[in-house]
Every structure is written in C-alpha cells, then in structure tokens.
C-alpha positions in Angstrom: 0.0 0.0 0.0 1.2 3.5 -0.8 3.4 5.5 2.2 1.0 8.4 3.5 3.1 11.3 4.5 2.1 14.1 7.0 3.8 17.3 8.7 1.9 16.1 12.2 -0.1 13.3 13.0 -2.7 12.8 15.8 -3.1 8.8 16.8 -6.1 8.1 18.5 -9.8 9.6 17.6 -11.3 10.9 21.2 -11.6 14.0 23.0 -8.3 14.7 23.0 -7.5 14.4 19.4 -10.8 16.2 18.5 -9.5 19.8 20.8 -5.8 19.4 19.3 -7.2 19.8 15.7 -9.2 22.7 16.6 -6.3 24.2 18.0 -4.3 23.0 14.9 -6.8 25.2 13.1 -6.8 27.9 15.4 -3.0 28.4 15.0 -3.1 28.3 11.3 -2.3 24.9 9.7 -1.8 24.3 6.3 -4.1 21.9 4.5 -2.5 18.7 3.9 -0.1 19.1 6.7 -2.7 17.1 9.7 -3.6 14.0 9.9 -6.1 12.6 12.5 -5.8 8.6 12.6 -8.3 6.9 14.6 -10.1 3.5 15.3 -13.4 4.6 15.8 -15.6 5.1 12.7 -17.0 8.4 13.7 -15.5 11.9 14.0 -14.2 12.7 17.7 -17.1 13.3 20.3 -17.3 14.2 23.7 -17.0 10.7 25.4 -18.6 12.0 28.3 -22.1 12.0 26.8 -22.4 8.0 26.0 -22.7 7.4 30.0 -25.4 10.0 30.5 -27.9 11.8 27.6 -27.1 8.6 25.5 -28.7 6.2 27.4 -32.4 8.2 28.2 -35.6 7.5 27.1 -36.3 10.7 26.6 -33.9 13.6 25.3 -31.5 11.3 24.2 -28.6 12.4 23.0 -26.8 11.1 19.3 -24.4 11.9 17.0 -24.2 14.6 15.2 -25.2 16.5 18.7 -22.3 16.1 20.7 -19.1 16.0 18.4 -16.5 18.1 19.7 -15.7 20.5 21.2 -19.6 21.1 22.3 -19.0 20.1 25.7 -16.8 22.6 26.6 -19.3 25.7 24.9 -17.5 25.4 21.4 -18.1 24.8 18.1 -19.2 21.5 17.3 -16.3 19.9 14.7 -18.4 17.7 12.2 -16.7 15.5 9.4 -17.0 18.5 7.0 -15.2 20.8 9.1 -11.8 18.4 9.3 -12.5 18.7 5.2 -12.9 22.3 4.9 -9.4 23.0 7.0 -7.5 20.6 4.7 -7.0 18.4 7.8 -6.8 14.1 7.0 -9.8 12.9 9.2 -8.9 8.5 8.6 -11.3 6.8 10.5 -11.9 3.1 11.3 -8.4 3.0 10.8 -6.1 0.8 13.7 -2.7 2.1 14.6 -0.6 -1.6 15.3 2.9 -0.3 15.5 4.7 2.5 15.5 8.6 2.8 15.4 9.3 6.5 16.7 13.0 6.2 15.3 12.0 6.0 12.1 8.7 8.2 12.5 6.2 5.3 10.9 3.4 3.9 12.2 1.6 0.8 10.4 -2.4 0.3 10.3 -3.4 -3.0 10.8 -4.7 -2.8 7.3 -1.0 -2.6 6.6 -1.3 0.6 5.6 1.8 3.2 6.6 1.7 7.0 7.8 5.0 9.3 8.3 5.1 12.4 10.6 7.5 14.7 11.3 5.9 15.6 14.3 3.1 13.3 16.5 0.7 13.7 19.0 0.2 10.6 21.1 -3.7 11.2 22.5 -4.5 7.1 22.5 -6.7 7.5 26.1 -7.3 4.5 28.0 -9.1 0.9 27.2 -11.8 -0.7 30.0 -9.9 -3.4 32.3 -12.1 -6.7 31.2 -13.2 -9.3 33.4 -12.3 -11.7 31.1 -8.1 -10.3 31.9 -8.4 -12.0 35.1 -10.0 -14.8 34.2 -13.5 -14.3 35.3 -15.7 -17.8 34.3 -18.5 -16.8 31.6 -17.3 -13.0 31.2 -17.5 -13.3 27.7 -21.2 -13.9 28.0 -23.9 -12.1 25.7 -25.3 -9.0 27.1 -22.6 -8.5 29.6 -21.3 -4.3 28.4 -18.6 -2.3 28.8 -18.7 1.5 28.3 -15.7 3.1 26.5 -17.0 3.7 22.9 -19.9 4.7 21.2 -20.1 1.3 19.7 -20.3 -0.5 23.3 -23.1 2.4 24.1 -25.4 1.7 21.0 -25.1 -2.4 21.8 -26.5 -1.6 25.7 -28.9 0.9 24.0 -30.3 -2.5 22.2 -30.3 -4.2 24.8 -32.5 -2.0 27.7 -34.7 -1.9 24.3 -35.1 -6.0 24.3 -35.2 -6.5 28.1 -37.9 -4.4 28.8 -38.7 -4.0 32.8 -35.2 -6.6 33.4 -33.2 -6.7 35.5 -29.3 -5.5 35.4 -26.4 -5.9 37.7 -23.6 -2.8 37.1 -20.3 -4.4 38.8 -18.1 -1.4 40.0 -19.0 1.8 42.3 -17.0 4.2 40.6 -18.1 6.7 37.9 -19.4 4.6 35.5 -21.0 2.3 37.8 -23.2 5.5 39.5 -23.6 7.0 36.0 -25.0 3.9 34.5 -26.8 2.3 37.1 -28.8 6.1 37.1 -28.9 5.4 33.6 -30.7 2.1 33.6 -33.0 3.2 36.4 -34.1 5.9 34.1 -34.9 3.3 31.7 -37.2 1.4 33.9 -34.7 -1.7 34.7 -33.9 -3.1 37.7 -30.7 -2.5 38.9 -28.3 -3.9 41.8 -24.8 -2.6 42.2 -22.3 -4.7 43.0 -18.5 -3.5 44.4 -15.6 -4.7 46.9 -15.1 -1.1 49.0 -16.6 -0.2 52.0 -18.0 2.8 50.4 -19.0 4.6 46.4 -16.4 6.0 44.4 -13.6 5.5 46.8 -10.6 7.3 45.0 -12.6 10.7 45.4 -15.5 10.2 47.7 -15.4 10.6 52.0 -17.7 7.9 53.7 -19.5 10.7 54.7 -19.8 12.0 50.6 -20.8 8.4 49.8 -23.5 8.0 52.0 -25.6 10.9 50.3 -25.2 9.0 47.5 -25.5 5.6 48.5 -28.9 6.7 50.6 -30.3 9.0 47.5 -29.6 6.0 45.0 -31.7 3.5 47.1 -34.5 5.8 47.4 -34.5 5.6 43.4 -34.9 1.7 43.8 -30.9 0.7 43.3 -29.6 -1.9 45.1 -26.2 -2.1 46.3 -24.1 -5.0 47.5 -20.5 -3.9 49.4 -17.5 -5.7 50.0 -18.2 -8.1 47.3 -17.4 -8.7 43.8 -18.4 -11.0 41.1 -16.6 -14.0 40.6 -18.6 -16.0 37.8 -21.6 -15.7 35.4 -23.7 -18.3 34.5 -25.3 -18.2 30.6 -28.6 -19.9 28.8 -28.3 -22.2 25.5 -27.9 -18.8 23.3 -24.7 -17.9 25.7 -26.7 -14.8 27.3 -25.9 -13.5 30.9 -28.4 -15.1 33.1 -27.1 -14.5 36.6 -24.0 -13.4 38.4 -22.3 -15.0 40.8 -20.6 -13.1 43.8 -18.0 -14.2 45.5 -19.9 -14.5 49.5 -22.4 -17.3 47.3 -24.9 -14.7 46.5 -26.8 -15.2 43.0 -28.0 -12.3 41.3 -30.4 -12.7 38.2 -29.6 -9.8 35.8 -30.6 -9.8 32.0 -28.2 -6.9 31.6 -24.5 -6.6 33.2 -22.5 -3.1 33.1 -19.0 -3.9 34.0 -17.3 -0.9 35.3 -13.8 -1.5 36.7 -11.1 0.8 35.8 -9.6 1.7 32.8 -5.7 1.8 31.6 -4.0 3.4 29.7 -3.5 2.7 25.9 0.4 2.8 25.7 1.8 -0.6 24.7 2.3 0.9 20.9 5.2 2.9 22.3 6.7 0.3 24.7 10.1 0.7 25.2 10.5 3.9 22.7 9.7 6.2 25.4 10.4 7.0 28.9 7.7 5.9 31.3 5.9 6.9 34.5 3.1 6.1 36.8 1.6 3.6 34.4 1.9 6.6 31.5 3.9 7.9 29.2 6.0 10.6 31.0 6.2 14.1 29.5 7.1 17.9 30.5 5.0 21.0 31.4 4.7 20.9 27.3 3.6 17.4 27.0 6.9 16.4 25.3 8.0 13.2 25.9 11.4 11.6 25.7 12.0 11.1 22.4 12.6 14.9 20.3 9.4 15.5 18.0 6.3 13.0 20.2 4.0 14.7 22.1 1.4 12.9 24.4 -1.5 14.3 25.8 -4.9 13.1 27.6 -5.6 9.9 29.5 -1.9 8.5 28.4 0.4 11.7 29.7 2.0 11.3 33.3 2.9 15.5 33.4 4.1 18.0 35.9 1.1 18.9 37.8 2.3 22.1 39.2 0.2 23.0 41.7 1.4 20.4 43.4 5.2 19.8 42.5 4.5 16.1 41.7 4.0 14.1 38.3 0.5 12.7 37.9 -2.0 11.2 35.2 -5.0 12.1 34.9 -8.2 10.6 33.4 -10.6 13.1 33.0 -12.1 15.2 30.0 -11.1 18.3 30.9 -7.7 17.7 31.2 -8.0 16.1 27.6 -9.1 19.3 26.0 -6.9 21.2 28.2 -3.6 18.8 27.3 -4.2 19.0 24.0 -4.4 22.5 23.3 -1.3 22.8 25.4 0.6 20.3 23.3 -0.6 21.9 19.9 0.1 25.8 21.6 4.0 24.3 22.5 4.5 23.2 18.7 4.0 26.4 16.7 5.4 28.1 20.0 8.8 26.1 19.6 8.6 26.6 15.3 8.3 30.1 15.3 10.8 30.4 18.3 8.5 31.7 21.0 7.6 30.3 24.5 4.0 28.6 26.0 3.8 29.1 30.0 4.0 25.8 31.4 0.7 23.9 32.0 -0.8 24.6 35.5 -3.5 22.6 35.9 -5.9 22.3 38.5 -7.4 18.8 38.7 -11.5 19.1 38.2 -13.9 16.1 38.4 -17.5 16.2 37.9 -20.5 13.8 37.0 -24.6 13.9 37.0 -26.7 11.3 37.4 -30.7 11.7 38.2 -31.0 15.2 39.3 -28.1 15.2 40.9 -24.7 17.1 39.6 -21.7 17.1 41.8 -18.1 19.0 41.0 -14.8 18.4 42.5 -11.5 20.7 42.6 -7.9 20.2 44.0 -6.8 17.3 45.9 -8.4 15.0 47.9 -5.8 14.3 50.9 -6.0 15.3 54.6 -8.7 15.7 57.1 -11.7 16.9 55.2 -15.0 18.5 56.8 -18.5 18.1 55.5 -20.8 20.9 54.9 -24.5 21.3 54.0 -27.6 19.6 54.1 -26.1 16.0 53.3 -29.4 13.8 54.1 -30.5 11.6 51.2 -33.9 12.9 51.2 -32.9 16.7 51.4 -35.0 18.7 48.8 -32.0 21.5 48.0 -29.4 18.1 48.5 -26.8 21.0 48.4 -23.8 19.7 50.8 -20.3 20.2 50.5 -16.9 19.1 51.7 -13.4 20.7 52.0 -9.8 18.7 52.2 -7.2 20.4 54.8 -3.9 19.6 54.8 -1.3 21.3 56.5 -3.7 24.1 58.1 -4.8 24.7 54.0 -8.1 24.1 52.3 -6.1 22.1 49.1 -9.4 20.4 47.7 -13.7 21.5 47.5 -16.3 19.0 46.2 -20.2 20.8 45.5 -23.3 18.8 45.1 -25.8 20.8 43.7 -23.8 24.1 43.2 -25.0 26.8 41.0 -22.0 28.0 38.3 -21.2 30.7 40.9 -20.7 28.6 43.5 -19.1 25.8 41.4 -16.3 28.4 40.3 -15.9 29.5 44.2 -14.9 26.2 45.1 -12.2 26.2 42.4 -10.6 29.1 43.8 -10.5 27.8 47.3 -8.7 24.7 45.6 -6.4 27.3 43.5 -5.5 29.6 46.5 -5.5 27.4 48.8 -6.6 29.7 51.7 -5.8 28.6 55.5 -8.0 27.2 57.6 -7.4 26.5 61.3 -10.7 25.7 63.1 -12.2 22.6 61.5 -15.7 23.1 63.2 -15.6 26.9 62.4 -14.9 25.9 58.3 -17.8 23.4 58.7 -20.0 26.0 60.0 -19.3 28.5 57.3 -19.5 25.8 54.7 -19.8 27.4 50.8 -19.9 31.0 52.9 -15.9 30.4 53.4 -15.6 30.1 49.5 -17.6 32.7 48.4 -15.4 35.3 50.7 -12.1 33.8 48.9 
C-alpha cells in the first residue's frame, strides 16, 4: 500500500485528538499538513455524553449532537469541518505499530503514515473481566462502556429486556452514571463492588453516604464488599445470573462492568520514557524522544500545583492537554515560549438530578458541609480537604455556576483554615469570601 506522509499526525480519535485539531486550526495549519488517525468510525465526540444523555428515554442524546468541542461551549467539529481546514480525518483506521526512530506507524490494514511531528492522544481501554479470568465473562449482554459502539449495543439491549433486571459491577463513575442510567430506563438494577463505600478514590464515607442513601431511594440496590466472581449463561450464551464471590446469586438480564480503565500505551513500549503507568512528559507534553507529544488519558505530566507528576483521566484535562501540546509546537517553530501547564485537577458527574463538582486534591482531614441527608430537597452539601492548616481540595453537590467556580478558587489559593468546626459551619460562605 502506498506510504502516507504528514507534517503532524494525531493517533487516536477521542476527546483529545478532537480539541488538538481545533487548535491545529486555530493556530493556522496548512491543508494537507494534519492527519487525525483513529479506530473509531465516527469523527471525535465528547465521550462523556455515552454514559449519560445517551442512554435516556427521553432527550436522548446522538451523534451529530455532541461532536467536539460542544461540551466545553465550542463549536461543534463535524466531518466536513476536518475537510474544509484541509485536515486528513482517517477513521476506522487501527494504529498496530509505531517505530518513533523511524517516524512510521503501520495500520493494521497494513497501511503506513509518516510524521514529522506526532501527538500521542491514544486515552485508555476498560480493564475486562475476562483479563483475570473471570468464568462466563465473555457472555452475551454482559457491556462495557468506553466507545460509542459499546453504548449503542446496551442501548439494544435496555430496548429488548424491557422492565429486566441488570447488575452494574463497580461503584465508581461509570458504575453510579449507569446504574442512574438504567434506572431511568425502567430496569432493575443492583450494584455490586468490593469497597466499604462509592467512588472511593474521590468520595469521603460521609460523601458516599448521600449518594449511596439517594440511590436507594431511586430503587438501586447495592451490595458492598463483594465482587463478582462468575456468570452463568442460557443455551444462546446470554448472561443469566452473576455469581458473587460470598455465594450470593444475582439474576440480571443486563451486566454493566465498570472497573477501571488503563492506559493505551503498549504501541510505544520501550520507545519512550515511562511513569506512573503513563507515558511521561514535561509541562509541554513532550515526551522523551525529540518530536512526540502525548496528551490526555496516556500523559504522566508535571502537575504544578502540586510539585509532583501525575496522570489524569478526566475530559477536561484532555481538552486542556491538547491544546497545550498543539500551543508548544508552533510556539517552539516560530521560536516563542507557552507558559507551562498549570493545571488544577476538576472532576464532575450527574446522574438523576443530581450534579456534583470536584477541585484540588483529595488528601488530609476533610469536613462536610451542608444539608447532606438523602432525602434533602435542595441536596446542596459540601466538603473541604485540609492539609497542613490549607483548604487544598472542594467537592459541591448541587452548586450553581457561581458557587461551582468558588470552590475552584479555594482549591487554587489554597486559603488557611485553622478551626475545622468553624470551616464546617461557614461551609460554601468560606468560599464565596475567597
């Protein structure tokens, strides 16, 4: 197959990829000089969307509506739009090696691409059941969420098991966001995770228990301290129950595995220094070998703020990688200088009515604020993280845009905070006086 040459090529197709070529555009790229080489079959989107508006009944959310970069109040980048700015948009299209010495990468079509310059912006892939093992986890009707081809199958499915019953195995974000999703949807649904509490890498027990108590209430079940061990399948090799690992049988018609993810780096073994399960780069997102740049899920950066490299998985630091990346090329061609990224981690999620943010760090003593009952009406509660006599981290359920961007300057500044009780008292008060 004929060599396909570029000035800069983007491998992978997702958020990340989607806010570098704007940015590409936006700082003047030729046409013919981009490429944008992804597996997917459809332009880059905003991921976030196939765990929430994708799944309802009702104001359901599809493709053309949520391309990039909508989800951050931008433009929305269809397939035309790659076309009109002369920018290579090759879709459905696998990247299966790459040798950075010789800048090539190979398609598994055995296709070949040359760059001068590339943008690693792969993301991450769902940890499967079936990698440790698990007996029948290759069952029919058992999901995963990572793609918009995994959320169109489950979309089938809450179609065909009408009023079923569906067991989502995990308590972090996708766990919360889909069992919401299915409840929506009218099926039964039972959670099913080993921790003591929800969404342990973020929440407090005290966070969790809003959300644990709020979720029953909507008629979710959840089992703690467990996890599944085995599923058992009828003559057509669908899921019929799960089988959890203190003897308990669940019957589910629908499973929603929702684990962890990991990083999609194993193309670049070996080529490039490593860190903290990612690639490692600088405050540029340059990595160790002169002309590669990785961004997103896959980047282990200088996080600034706190004087420590990190990865994170999250959309926003996607966007905000990837126009940092792109910014640092034409700075370093024309001979200028980027400031170096400072980012300030920031989670969020909604499920039912319900819409939390996140800012900073989560480390230290923390305090709780607000009305934090399950059956609140306002559910508006708070909680700050203190360490070292500073406020370094605010989490908002409920928060109205002002109040939201008050939390994220109490995790910016960093104000002190001596008295514990007194900062519990004042609650979203002490923010809005930062």
């Amino acid at each position: 197959m004929a060599e396909k040459s570029f000035k800069y090529v983007i491998v992978g197709g997702g958020v990340a990829a989607g806010y570098a070529a704007r940015e590409f555009a936006k700082q003047g790229v030729k046409p013919g000089e981009l490429a944008v080489i992804s597996k997917e079959a459809v332009a880059p989107y905003e991921r976030p969307a196939l765990s929430k508006a994708y799944l309802f009944p009702e104001g359901t959310a599809r493709l053309p509506g949520f391309h990039v970069c909508v989800g951050s109040g931008g433009e929305r980048l269809l397939p035309e739009w790659y076309a009109e700015k002369g920018i290579s948009l090759i879709l459905s299209t696998e990247i299966v090696k790459a040798d950075l010495s010789s800048k090539t990468l190979a398609s598994a079509a055995g296709e070949t691409f040359k760059y001068q310059i590339l943008i690693i912006a792969t993301g991450s892939t769902v940890i499967k059941l079936s990698d440790f093992g698990v007996q029948g986890a290759d069952a029919k009707n058992i999901f995963y969420l990572r793609e918009i081809d995994d959320a169109d199958k489950l979309v089938e499915a809450i179609k065909a098991k009408k009023n079923g019953k569906a067991v989502v195995v995990g308590g972090g974000y996708i766990g919360l966001e889909l069992s919401a999703a299915l409840r929506v949807n009218n099926i039964d649904a039972t959670m099913v995770y080993p921790e003591p509490w929800c969404m342990p890498r973020l929440f407090t027990a005290g966070i969790a228990a809003f959300y644990e108590g709020y979720y029953a209430n909507k008629g979710v079940k959840i089992i703690k301290g467990t996890v599944a061990v085995g599923f058992g399948t009828n003559e057509n090799g669908e899921v019929t129950d799960v089988k959890l690992k203190d003897g308990r049988v669940l019957e589910a018609d629908i499973v929603v595995v929702g684990v962890g993810g990991k990083p999609l780096a194993t193309l670049f073994k070996g080529q490039v220094e490593e860190e903290k399960g990612g690639i490692k780069t600088d405050a540029f997102f340059k990595t160790s070998v002169p002309d590669v740049y990785a961004v997103g899920d896959v980047a282990t950066f200088p996080l600034k703020l706190y004087g420590e490299l990190r990865r994170v998985e999250h959309v926003d630091h996607a966007r905000k990688s990837a126009e940092q990346a792109v910014k640092a090329i034409f700075a370093s061609e024309q001979g200028k200088s980027v400031d170096e990224y400072d980012y300030l981690p920031f989670f969020y999620s909604r499920a039912f009515d319900l819409s939390w943010q996140f800012y900073g760090d989560n480390v230290g003593e923390t305090v709780l604020f607000g009305d934090s009952s399950p059956t609140s009406t306002t559910h508006k509660f708070g909680s700050y993280w203190i360490k070292d006599g500073k406020v370094v981290g605010a989490f908002l359920e409920s928060g109205t845009p002002e109040e939201n961007k008050a939390i994220a300057k109490v995790a910016r500044v960093q104000p002190l905070a001596q008295n514990l009780d007194q900062l519990a008292t004042e609650g979203l008060n002490f923010a809005s006086k930062i």
